[in-house]
Every structure is written in structure tokens, then in C-alpha cells.
Legacy VTK file of the C-alpha trace (Angstrom):
# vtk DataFile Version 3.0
C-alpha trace
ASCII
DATASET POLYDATA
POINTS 172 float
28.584 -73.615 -71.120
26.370 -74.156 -68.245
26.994 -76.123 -65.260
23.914 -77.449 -63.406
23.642 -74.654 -60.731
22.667 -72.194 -63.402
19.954 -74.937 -65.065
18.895 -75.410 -61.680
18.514 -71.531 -60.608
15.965 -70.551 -63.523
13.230 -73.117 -61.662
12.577 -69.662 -58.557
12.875 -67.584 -61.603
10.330 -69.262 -63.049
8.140 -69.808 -59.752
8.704 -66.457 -59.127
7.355 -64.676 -62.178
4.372 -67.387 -62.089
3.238 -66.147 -58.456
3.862 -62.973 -59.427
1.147 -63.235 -62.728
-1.347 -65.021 -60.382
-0.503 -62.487 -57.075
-1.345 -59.505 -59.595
-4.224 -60.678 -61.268
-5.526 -64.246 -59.591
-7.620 -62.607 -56.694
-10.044 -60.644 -58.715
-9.840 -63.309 -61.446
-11.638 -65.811 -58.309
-14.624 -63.720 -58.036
-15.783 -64.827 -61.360
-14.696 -68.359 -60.981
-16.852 -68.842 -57.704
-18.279 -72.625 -59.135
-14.917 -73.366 -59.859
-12.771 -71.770 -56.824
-13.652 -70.198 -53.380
-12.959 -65.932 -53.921
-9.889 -65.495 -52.520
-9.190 -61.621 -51.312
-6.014 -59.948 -51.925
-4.243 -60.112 -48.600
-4.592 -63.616 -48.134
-3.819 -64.667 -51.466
-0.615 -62.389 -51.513
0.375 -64.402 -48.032
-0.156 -67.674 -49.252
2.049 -67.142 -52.699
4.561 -65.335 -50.884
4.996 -68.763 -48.830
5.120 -70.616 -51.273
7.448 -68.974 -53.141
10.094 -68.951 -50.364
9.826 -72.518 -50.282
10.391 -73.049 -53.646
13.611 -70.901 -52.968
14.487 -72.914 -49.992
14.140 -76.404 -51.670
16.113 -75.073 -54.555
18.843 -73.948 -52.114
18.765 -77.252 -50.556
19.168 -79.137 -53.524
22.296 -77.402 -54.740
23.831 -77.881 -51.189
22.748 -81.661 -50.817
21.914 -82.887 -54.036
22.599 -86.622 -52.956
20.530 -85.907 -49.661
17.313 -87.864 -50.136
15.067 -85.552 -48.858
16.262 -82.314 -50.287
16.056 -84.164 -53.820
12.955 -85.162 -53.356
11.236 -81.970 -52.237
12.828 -80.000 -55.249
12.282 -82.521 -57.739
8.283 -82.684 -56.124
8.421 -79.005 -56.512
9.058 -78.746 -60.254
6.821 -81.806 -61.066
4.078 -79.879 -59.016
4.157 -76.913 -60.713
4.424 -79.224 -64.132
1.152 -80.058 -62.828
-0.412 -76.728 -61.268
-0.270 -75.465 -65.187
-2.779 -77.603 -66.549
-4.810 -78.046 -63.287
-5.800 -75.751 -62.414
-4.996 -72.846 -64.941
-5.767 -74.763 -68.159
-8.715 -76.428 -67.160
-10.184 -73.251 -65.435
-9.120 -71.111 -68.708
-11.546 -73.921 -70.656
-14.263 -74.802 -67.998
-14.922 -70.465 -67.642
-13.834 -69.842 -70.870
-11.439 -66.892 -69.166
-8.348 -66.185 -68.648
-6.899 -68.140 -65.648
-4.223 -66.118 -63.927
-1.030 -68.160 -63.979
-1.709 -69.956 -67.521
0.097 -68.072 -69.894
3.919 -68.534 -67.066
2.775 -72.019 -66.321
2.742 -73.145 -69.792
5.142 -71.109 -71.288
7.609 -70.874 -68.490
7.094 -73.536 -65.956
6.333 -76.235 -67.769
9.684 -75.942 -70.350
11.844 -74.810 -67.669
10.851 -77.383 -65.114
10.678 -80.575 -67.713
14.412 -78.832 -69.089
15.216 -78.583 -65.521
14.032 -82.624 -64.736
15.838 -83.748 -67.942
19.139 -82.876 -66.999
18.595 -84.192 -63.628
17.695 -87.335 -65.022
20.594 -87.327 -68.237
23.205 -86.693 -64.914
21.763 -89.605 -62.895
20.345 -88.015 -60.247
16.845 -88.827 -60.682
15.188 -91.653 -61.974
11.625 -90.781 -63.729
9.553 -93.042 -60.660
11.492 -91.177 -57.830
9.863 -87.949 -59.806
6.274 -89.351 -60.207
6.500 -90.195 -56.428
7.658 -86.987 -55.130
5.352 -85.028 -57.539
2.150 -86.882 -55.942
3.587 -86.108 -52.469
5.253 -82.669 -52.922
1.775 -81.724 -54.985
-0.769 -83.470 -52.045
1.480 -81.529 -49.095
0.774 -77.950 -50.957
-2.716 -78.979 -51.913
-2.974 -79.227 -47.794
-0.877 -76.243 -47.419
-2.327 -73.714 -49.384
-5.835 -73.510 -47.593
-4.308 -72.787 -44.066
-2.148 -70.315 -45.478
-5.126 -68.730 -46.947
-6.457 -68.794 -43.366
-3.301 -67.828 -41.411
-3.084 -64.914 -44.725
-6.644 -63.443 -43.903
-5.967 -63.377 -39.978
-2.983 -61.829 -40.275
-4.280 -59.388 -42.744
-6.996 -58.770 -41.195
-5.481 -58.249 -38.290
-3.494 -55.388 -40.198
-6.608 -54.093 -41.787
-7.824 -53.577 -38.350
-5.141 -51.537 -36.752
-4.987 -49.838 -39.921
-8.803 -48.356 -39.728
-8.368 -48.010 -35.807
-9.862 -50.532 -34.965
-10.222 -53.342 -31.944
-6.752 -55.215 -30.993
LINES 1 173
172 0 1 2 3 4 5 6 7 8 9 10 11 12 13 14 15 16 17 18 19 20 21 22 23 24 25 26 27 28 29 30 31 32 33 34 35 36 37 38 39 40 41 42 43 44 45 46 47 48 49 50 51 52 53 54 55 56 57 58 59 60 61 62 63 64 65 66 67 68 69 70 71 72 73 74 75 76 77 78 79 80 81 82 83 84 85 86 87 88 89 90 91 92 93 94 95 96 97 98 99 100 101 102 103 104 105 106 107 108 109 110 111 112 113 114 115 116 117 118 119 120 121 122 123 124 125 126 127 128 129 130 131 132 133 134 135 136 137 138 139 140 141 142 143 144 145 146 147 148 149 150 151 152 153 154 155 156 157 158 159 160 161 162 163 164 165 166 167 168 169 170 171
């Protein structure tokens, strides 16, 4: 009834409403979770997610076109192990350590984490994947956004603030 494409296209659905939970709600949500995670304002946030998302899109797209392509595997198969991940650390863990809400915990456990292990299952019942080939690209996939994230914060805030700034009249 459904060919792998269509499996394979509900991982940026899910990614997408995720970022979307944490983009509405995740900024504010940091102010209160200061021990826990550096505040994070709006604009920056919004960048960062928005980045991330289209990669998520892009290493999806890639994978369809070049499934047997080493790389492309590898970076979408890191990509749903990652966000396997990103559910229970950080959004379950912060939920219990603050005993609040987490943005992004009610999509990454109810969404991501079914769609993605659905999603890795049939990759691995076709014989594309093999369960250490996911462990390994989940590690690297997860470390390379772990880097990623806080310069995109920081390339987010300049270029918002930048914005903000022209906005209000202000110095170029």
C-alpha cells in the first residue's frame, strides 16, 4: 500500500511540526530553564530551527535520490536517530529536572520517536541499514548538530539583530 518514498516522507513532516512546537513556544520556555539552558531570544532561535529543518529536508531528498550512496544514507539515517535522541535529551529530561513543560516533548515522543524508529525499521527489514551503521551515524549526525546549533544561534542573533537595527533606525 505504501512504497518506501511515502514511509520515508513523514520523517520532515515530523521534523517539521517538532521545530515548529519548540519555534512557538521553546524561546520563552529558556528563560525559566536558565540552570539548565542558556535563554535563547526569538530571532535567533527561529534562525537556527529554520536551518535545521531545511537540512532535514535536504538529507531526506538525498536519500530518496541515492539511497545506496554512502553518505546520503548515512546523514538521513543520523538524522532520524538524532532526533530519536533529541526527545529524551533534552526535552524529557528538562520536562523532569524543571518539572515544566519542555517545548518539543509532547512531538518528540509522540511523533518523532514512532515515526523515526517506523521509519529505521523498514530501512533495516529492506536491507538498507544495518542497526551499527545507525548507532554510528546517530553519534556523528547528533555530535555535528550539537556543534552546529550554537553558531547558528550566533549567526541567528547577528543577523537578527542586524534586522532589529535597521528596523528601529538604527546604525548600519
Amino acid at each position: 500500500m505504501f512504497d518506501m518514498n511515502d514511509i520515508i516522507l513523514l520523517f520532515p513532516l515530523a521534523i517539521t511540526l517538532h521545530n515548529l512546537e519548540e519555534a512557538l513556544w521553546l524561546p520563552r520556555w529558556s528563560r525559566h530553564a536558565k540552570r539548565y539552558h542558556q535563554p535563547v531570544k526569538p530571532g535567533e532561535f527561529h534562525f537556527a530551527v529554520i536551518v535545521v529543518t531545511l537540512l532535514a529536508y535536504l538529507a531526506t531528498a538525498l536519500f530518496m535520490y541515492f539511497p545506496e550512496q554512502f553518505v546520503a544514507r548515512s546523514v538521513f539515517v543520523g538524522f532520524l536517530g538524532a532526533m530519536i535522541f533529541n526527545a529524551i535529551f533534552p526535552h524529557l529530561v528538562a520536562t523532569i529536572f524543571l518539572r515544566k513543560y519542555a517545548p518539543g516533548l509532547i512531538t518528540g515522543l509522540f511523533l518523532n520517536i514512532p515515526v523515526n524508529l517506523m521509519i529505521l525499521a523498514e530501512l533495516k527489514r529492506s536491507g538498507l541499514v544495518e542497526v551499527r551503521e545507525v548507532v554510528l551515524s546517530t553519534v556523528v549526525v547528533g555530535v555535528l548538530l550539537l556543534l552546529l546549533i550554537p553558531k547558528l544561534f550566533r549567526w541567528g542573533s547577528r543577523l537578527v539583530g542586524e534586522y532589529e537595527m535597521k528596523e528601529e533606525g538604527g546604525t548600519e
